[in-house]
N, C-alpha and C positions, 0 to 999 in steps of 0.2 A: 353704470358702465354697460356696456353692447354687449349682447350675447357671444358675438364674434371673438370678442378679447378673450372671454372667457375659457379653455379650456383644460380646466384642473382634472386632478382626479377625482370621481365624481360615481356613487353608483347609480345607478338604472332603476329608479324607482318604481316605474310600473310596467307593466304587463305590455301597454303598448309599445312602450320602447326599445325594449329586448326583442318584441316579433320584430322591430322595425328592421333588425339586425338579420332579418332571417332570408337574406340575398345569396348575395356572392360573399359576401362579410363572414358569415358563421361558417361559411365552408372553408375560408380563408383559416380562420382560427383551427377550425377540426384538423387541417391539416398540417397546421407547425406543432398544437400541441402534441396531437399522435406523432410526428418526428422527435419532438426535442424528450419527450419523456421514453420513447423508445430507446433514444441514444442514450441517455442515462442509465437506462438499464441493463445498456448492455456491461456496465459491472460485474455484474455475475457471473461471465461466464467463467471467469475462473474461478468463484465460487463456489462452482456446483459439477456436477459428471454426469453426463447425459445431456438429452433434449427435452424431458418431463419439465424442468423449471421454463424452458422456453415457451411452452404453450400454457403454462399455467400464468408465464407473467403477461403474455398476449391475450388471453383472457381475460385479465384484469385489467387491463387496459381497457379493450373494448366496454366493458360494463361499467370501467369508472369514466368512461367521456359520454357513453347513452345515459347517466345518471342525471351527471353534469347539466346534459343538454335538456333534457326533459324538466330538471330541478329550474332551472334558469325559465326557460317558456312559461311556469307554471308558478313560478315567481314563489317557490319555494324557501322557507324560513331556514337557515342555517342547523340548528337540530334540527329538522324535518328530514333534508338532505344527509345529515350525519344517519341518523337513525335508517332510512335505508342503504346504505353505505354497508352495516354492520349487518344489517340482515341476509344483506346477497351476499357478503363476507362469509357467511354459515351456511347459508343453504345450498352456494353452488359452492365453495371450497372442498366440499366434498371429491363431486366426479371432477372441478376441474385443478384439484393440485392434492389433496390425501389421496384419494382412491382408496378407504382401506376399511372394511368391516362397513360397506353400504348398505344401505334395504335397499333390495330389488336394484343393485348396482346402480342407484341414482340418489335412491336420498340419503341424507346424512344417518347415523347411529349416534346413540348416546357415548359412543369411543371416537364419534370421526369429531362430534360439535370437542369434546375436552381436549381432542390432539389439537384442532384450531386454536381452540381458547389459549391452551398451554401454548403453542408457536408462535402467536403473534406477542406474550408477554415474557417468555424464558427463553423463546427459539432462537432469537435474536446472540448471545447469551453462548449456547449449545453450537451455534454455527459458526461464530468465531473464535470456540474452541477447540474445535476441531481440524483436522487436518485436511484443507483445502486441495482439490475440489472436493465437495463433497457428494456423498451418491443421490442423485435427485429422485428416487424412487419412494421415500418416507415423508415422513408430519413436515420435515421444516420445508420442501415445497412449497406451503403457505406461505410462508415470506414472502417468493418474488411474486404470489397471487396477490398479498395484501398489498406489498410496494406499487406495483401493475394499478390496480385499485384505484388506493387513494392518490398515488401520481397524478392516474390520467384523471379521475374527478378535481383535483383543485389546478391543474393548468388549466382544465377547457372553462373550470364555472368560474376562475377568477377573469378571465378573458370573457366568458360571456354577462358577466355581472359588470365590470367595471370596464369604462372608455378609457381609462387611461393608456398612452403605450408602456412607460417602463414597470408597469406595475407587474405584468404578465412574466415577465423575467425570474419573480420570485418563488414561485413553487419549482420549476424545473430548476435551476441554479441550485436550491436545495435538496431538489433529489440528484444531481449528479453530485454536488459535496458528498453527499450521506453515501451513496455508492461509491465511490472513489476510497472513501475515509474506511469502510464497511469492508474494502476490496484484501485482494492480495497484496505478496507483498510481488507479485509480474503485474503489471499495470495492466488490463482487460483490451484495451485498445487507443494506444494515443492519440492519434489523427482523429480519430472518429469521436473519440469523448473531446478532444481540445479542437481544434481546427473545424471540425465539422460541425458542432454544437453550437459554440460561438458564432458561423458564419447562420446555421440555422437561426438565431435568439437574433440578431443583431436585422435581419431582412425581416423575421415577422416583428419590430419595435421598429423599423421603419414604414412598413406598409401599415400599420396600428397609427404612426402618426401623421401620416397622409391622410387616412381617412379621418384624422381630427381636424386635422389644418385647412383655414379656409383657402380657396381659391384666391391667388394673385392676381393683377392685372396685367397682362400684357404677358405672362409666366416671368414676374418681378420676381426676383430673391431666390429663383432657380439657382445662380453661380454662387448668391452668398450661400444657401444651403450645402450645395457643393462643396464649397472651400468650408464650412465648419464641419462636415461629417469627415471632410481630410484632415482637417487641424486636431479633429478628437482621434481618431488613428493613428495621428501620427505622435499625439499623446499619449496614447493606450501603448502603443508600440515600445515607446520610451521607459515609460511605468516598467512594461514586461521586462524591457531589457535589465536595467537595473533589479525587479524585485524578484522577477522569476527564478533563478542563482540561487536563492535562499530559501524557497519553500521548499516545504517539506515532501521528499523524493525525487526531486529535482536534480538531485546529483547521483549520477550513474555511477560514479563508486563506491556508494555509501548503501548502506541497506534501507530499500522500500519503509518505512515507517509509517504502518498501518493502527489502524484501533486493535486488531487479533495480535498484533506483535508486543502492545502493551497492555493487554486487558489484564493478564494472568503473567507472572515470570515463567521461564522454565521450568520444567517436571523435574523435582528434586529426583534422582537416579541413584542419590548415594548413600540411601535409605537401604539399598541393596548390595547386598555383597558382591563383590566381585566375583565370577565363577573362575578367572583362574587363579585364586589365594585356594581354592577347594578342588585343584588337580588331580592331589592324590586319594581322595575318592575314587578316581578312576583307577587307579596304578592295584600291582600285586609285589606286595602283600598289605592287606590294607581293611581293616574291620569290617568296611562297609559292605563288603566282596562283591561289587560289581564289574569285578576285570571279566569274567567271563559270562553276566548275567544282561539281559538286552534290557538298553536302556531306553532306549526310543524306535520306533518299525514307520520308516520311509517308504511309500510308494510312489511311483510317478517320475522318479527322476532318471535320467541319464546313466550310465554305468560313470563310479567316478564324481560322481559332481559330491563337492562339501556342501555339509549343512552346519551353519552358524550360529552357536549359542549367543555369543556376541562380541562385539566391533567393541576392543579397548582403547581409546585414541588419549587416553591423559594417564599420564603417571606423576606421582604425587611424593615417593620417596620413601611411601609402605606397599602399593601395588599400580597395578596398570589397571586404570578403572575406564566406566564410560562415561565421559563429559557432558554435562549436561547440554549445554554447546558445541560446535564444534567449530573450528578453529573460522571455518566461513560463517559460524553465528548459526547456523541453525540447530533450531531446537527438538528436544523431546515433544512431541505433538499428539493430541486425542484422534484415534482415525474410526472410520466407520468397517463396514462389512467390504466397499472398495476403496481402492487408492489410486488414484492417478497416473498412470504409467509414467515416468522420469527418464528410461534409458531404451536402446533396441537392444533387439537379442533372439533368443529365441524364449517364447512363451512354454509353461510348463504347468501341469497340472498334481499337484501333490497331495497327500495324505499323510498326516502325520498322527501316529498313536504312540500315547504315554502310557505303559502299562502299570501293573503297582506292583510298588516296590524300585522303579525307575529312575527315568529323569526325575526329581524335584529342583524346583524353583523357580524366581519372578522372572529371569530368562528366557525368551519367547522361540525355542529353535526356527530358523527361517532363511531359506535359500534365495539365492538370487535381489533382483529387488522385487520385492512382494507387488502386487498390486488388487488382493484378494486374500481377506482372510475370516473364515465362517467358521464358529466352535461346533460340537457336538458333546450330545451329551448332560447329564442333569445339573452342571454350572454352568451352561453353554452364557446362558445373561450376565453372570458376575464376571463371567471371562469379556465378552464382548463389548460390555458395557466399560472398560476398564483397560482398553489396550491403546498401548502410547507406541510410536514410533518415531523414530530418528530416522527422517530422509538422506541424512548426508551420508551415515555409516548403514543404514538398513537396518538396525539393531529395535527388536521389541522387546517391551517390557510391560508384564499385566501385574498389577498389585496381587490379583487374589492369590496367584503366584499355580504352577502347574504342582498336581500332589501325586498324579498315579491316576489312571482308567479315564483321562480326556484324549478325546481326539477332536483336530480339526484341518478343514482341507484351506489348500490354499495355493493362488495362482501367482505366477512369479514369470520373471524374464533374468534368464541367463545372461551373463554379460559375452559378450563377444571373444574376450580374452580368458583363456579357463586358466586357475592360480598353476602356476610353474613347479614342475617337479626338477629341474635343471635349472640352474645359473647359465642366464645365457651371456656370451664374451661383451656383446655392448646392449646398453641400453639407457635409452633418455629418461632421466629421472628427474622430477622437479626441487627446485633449491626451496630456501630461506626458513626451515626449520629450526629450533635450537632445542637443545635438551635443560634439561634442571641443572643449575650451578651446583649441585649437587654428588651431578655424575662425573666429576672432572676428572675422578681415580681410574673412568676409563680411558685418556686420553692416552698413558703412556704405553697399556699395554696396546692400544691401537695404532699406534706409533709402530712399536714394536714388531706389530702382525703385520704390518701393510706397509715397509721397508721398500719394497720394491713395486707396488702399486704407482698405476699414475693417477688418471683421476677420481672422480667422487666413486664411481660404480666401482670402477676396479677396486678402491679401498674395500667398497661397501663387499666384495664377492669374497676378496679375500682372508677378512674376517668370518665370513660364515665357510669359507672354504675350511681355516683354520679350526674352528671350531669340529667340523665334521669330521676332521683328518686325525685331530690330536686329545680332542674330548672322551671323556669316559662318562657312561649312562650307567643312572642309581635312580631307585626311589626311594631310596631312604632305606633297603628291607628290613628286615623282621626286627622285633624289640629288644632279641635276642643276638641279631648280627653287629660285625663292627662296622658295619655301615650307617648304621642310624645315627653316625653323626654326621650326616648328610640330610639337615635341616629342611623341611618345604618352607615356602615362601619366596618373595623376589625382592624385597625390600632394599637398601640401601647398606644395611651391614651383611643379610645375605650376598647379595651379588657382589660386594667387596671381596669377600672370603672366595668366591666363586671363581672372579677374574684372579684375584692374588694368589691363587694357588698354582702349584708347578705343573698341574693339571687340570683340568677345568673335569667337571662330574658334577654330574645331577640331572634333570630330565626334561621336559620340553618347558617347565614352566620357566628355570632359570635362563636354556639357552634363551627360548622366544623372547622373555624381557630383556635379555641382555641386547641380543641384535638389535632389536626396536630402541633403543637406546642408543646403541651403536650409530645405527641410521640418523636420529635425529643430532648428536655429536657432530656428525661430518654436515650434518644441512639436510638430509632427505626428510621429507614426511613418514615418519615409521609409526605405523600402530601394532598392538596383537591381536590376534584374531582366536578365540577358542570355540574346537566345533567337533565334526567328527565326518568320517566318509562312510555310509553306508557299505554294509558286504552286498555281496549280491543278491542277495533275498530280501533286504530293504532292513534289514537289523543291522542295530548298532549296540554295539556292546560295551563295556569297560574297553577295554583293551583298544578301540575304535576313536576313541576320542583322544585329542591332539590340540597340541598350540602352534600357531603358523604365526608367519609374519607379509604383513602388506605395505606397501612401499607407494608412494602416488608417483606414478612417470608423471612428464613435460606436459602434458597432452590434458592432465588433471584425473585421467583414471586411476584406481589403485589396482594394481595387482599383488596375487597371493604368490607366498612365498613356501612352497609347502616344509612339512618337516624331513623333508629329504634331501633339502637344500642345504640346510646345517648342523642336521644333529647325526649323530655319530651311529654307530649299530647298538643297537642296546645288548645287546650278548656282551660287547666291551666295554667291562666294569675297570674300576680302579685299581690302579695296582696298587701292592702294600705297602710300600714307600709313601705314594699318597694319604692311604687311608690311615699310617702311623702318625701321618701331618697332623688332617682331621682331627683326629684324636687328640693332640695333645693342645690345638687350638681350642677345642668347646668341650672337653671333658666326655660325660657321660649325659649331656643334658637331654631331657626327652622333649622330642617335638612335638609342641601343641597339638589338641584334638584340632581334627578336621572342621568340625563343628565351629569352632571359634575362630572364623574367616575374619581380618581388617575389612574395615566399608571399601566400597572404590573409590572415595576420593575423602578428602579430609574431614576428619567429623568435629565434631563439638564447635560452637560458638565464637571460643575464643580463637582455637587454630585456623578455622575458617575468616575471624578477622585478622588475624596476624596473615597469613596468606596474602589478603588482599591488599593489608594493608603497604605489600613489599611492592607489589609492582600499580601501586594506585598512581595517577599525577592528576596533580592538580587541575581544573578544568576551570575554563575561564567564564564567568558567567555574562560576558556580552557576544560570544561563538552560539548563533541559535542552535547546531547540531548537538550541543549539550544541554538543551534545552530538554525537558519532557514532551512527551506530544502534543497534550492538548494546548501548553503552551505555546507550539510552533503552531498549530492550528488558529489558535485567537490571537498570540501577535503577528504574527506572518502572513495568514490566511484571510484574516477579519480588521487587527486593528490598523494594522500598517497600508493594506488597499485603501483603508477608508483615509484614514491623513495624508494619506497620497492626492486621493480624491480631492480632498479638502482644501488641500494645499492648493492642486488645479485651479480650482473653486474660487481662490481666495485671490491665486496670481492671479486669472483672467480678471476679476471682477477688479482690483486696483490697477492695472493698465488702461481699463476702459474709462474709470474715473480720471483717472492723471492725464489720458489723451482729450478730455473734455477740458479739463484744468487748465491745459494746455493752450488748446484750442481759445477757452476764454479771456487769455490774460498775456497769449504772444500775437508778432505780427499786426498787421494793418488791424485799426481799429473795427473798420467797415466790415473789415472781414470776420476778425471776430465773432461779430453781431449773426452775421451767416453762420458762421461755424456751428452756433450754439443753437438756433433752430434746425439744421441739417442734423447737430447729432439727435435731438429730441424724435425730430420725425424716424431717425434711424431705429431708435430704441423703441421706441412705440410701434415698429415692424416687427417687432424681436419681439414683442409680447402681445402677438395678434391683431393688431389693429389694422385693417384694410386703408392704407393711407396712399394715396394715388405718388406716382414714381415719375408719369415722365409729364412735360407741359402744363404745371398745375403750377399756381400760384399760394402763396405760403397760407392764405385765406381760406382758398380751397382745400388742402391738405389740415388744416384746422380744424375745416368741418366736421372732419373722419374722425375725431377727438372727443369723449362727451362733453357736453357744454358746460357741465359744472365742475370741471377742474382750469378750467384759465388758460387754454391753450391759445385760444383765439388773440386773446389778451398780448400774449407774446407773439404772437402773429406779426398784431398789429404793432407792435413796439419794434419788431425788426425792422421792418418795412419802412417806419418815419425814420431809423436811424439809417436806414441804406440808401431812399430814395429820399431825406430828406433836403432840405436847403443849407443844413445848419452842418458842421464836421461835428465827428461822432467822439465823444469824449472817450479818454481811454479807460473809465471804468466801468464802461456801458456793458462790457460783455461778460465782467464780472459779475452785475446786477443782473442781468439779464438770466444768466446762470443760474443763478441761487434762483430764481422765479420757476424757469424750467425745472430745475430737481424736485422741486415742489412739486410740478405734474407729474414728474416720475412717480415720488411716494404715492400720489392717487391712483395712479396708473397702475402701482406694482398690490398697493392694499386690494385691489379688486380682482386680485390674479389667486390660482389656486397653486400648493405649493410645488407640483410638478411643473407649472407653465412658468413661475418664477424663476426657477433653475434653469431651465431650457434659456430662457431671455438672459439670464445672466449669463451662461459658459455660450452664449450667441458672438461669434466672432465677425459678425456683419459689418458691424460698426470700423472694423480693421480697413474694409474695404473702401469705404468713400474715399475720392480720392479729393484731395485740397484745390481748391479755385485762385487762380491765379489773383492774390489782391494787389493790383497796386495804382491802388488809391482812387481819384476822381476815374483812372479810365476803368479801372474797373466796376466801377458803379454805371458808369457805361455802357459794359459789353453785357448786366447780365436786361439793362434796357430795349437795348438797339434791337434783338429781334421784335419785339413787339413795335418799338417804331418803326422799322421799314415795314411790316405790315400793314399799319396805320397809311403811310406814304405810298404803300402799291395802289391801295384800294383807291 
């Protein structure tokens, strides 16, 4: 077979042919690959915080396409190429992505090569567990050095090593999957990763098959090109419509489904006690005695501003704990030294000191929404190395847990809305909450309280009005007073006794879970909030600390609710009448140590599957959304493109046989016989063969055929049957047929496996249009020009 039919995938054997490339060609390639591997990369940017990953990943670009290029000219062995890959991987990763413990600020140290080493095989790991973006000033930099890297080396040397066009598609395709899959769960940039990448891959896989495909005569098979690169468009188009709907993140209602959203579940949080089951710690009278002893010393802030032990947004029926999720899914998260700003406001700069004997606990005090937080001090590592954060509620939590004598500073943004000391008359609040079927014993005194209320807020104001107007404040006193049957806790039989009584009494931790309950009863989002407001000298004392309530307006913000909005004076205690109630309801019981706090959310194994098991439903297993990920990724992502494909593959290729089929065995006989050489020369254009288009006789177009597959042969058979003397029998163009398919097999075995595909999804063949047979005059008209020629002359 001609060299011409030939153009498989095929690599570049030597040395000359790679320079031969070294025109306008390799400049061509230089520049789609440096485009489509850049746009890949721009994954990261929600990855990472700062501009340090940006020059580190344009760094590695540049030195993985000079590797490339040089590897290719120099007709470099595959290890060889790998092996300096890894070496510039080490030696320039230093100044251009760690920066950290250099000689002489350029070369690597025996700390900068092990931070590499460790990054490129645990970083990966560490950076999808952490709370995105993360700070690009440290070790995992290396990533987008290494990604940068080996990207831009195997786009430019699979392009410079191999002629094929769709081969070059494969390294970048897989570096934007891997980025994408690697990414957030805000997608880094649509247009630019879909729309602009695609139209990038799709022009250089056509200028790649230009410069394979021979020249036409006359620019022959320009329209049929045209009309297949429209026909596969407007297939691709189709495919999208249909499959795009169901991959994964594709649906804007549903949450982003990344690799870091399934790697690890959520940070179990209920390993930790609730801090407000341990209120009265704070309160007087109380063992611990820190009602008057400073528990924590603020600097930095606002006169006024609360600081947050933590955002309780789930109650469970023993306490108001903090959900590992939160109702929009997000989760407990690992974060670095910074955080990403999420909200405006005004910026703040804080200091916080634990002194000893103080605060204790896994409880991370923290104002505003953080977007900076740096420990001090001789656990400053076990602190750091160990801090989770909740985006949705702003709530941290360090396992090693605070003990006494840590400080750490910390930058934050004040929300715009400061928490409410006043109930104001209106306000838009958001619906579709519900409380625990649990709490229904509060419907009727809510009923009861809010009589004359119209809608939800008003309910909601004049329940807490209620409470402030007609409640009586206790902490339980002494061991000795008749108040101590005034139980801690907020549980489900406490707060029963709390609301059922002809007076309501006890202290912030009852009101705060009660309202928050309240709220979510009528439909608001109600969580508790336990925290405390600094005095003016930046201490906070026992007596300082408080349970609020936050409410989410319309808008999705939450505002605070402070304790002034519905708790009563503490000077008004119970009257006797009540506390002879108390009394004869729970005896003499003594209320548990402080110490022996309930978790925040359900514990042990079995309560936890009973739990789930109340509001689990059944999920269907042909809804890809209930799918795991990696499964949406390989059937949605991988197998279903490909049987798509295939499918394509499979129709094209059985139309073009059944329109030959066709062709052979309907209509005038004579015609037939045409038919069946027309479609052969068609197909044999479709698989490279320089076969002359216009004024050529069926001999001459034979020639262009090699001579050992039998083309001529049917040439010639056409030709006696068309111009012969004798009428053409009607099985002629059957016989004829099968002879032809013959030369197809020869024709397609000498093809390489890219050019065979191209010839099969070839929609050329669509084109021809039919010759009018009928019958002697058309045996006629395709004579007559060449007789009047004969007769001019």
């Amino acid at each position: 077979m001609s060299a011409t039919a030939d153009r498989s995938l095929r690599p570049a054997p030597t040395a000359a042919a790679i320079s031969g490339w070294a025109t306008k060609d390799w400049l061509v390639d230089l520049v789609f690959a440096t485009a489509l591997v850049a746009i890949a990369l721009v994954g990261f940017r929600t990855g990472f915080l700062g501009w340090q990953w940006v020059a580190a990943a344009a760094a590695g670009v540049v030195w993985g396409l000079a590797v490339a290029w040089y590897a290719a000219r120099r007709h470099w062995p595959v290890l060889l190429t790998a092996a300096v890959l890894v070496a510039i991987y080490f030696l320039l990763g230093g100044p251009f992505a760690v920066r950290d413990k250099l000689i002489g600020g350029v070369l690597p140290s025996l700390t900068t090569l092990t931070d590499l080493a460790s990054a490129a095989v645990t970083g990966w790991k560490r950076w999808l567990t952490l709370l995105p973006p993360v700070d690009a000033r440290g070790p995992l930099v290396a990533l987008p050095w290494l990604t940068g890297l080996a990207g831009g080396a195997l786009t430019y040397g699979i392009a410079r090593r191999w002629s094929s066009a769709p081969v070059v598609a494969i390294a970048p395709i897989g570096l934007l999957v891997g980025s994408i899959a690697l990414g957030t769960m805000q997608p880094a940039a649509k247009l630019i990763q879909g729309v602009l990448f695609t139209l990038v891959l799709v022009l250089w896989i056509v200028a790649r098959s230009a410069r394979n495909r021979a020249s036409m005569q006359n620019g022959a098979g320009r329209s049929a090109r045209l009309a297949t690169g429209v026909g596969l468009l407007a297939v691709t188009a189709l495919a999208a419509t249909f499959l795009g709907p169901h991959l994964p993140g594709a649906q804007e209602t549903k949450v982003r489904q990344v690799v870091r959203t399934q790697l690890i579940p959520p940070y179990d949080v209920a390993q930790f006690a609730s801090p407000l089951a341990g209120f009265r710690r704070y309160t007087e009278p109380n063992p611990a005695a820190l009602y008057e002893q400073t528990v924590l010393t603020v600097t930095g802030l606002p006169a006024g501003t609360p600081v947050r032990f933590a955002n309780l947004d789930r109650y469970d029926g023993l306490v108001w704990g903090a959900a590992d999720r939160t109702s929009d899914g997000i989760p407990f998260q690992q974060v670095g030294s910074r955080i990403a700003p999420r909200v405006s406001g005004t910026t703040v700069e804080a200091t916080v000191t634990v002194p000893d004997g103080g605060y204790v606990g896994n409880w991370l005090p923290t104002v505003g929404s953080p977007t900076a937080i740096s420990f001090e001090g001789p656990r400053k590592e076990a602190l750091a190395d160990q801090l989770w954060l909740n985006t949705g509620t702003d709530t941290a939590v360090v396992p090693a847990g605070l003990r006494g004598g840590e400080s750490y500073r910390m930058s934050a943004i004040l929300p715009q809305t400061a928490p409410l000391a006043e109930l104001p008359k209106e306000l838009d609040v958001a619906g579709g909450a519900s409380a625990p079927q649990d709490t229904t014993f509060l419907d009727a005194k809510v009923d009861a309280w809010t009589a004359n209320a119209g809608n939800t807020w008003e309910k909601f104001t004049a329940v807490a009005k209620y409470m402030a107007s007609n409640g009586a404040y206790t902490d339980g006193g002494t061991p000795n007073s008749i108040e101590k049957v005034y139980l801690p806790g907020h549980g489900l039989a406490r707060l029963s006794r709390f609301v059922g009584s002809s007076q309501l009494a006890g202290n912030d931790e009852q009101y705060a879970a009660t309202l928050a309950l309240v709220g979510q009863r009528l439909g608001i989002p109600s969580r508790v909030v336990m925290g405390a407001t600094p005095e003016g000298d930046g201490a906070i004392k026992g007596k300082d600390v408080h349970a609020w309530v936050e409410i989410q307006r319309g808008d999705g913000q939450w505002v605070g609710l402070l304790p002034s909005t519905f708790m009563p004076d503490r000077n008004k205690k119970p009257n006797e009448q009540q506390l002879k109630t108390e009394e004869q309801k729970v005896g003499a019981q003594v209320p548990p140590p402080a110490g022996t706090n309930p978790p925040s959310v359900l514990q042990g194994p079995d309560q936890a599957q009973n739990a789930t098991d109340l509001t689990k439903k059944k999920k269907s297993p042909f809804d890809p959304s209930n799918w795991p990920l990696w499964v949406q990724i390989l059937v949605l992502g991988l197998v279903l493109p490909i049987l798509v494909l295939l499918a394509v593959y499979a129709v094209i290729r059985w139309l073009k046989a059944r329109r030959r089929r066709r062709h052979a065995t309907r209509g005038d006989a004579d015609a037939r016989v045409a038919w069946v050489w027309r479609d052969l020369v068609t197909d044999a254009r479709t698989m490279g063969l320089a076969v002359p288009a216009k004024r050529a006789t069926r001999l001459e177009q034979a020639a262009a055929f090699p001579p050992s597959i039998g083309a001529a042969g049917i040439a010639t058979s056409a030709n006696a049957h068309t111009f012969g003397p004798d009428a053409v029998a009607d099985t002629a163009g059957a016989e004829l047929l099968t002879r032809a398919d013959e030369v197809r097999k020869e024709l397609r075995s000498g093809l390489g496996r890219w050019r065979r595909v191209r010839s099969d999804i070839s929609l050329r063949p669509f084109l021809d249009r039919r010759p009018r047979p009928v019958g002697q005059a058309g045996r006629r008209r395709l004579t007559l020009p060449r007789a009047r020629k004969t007769a001019t002359s």
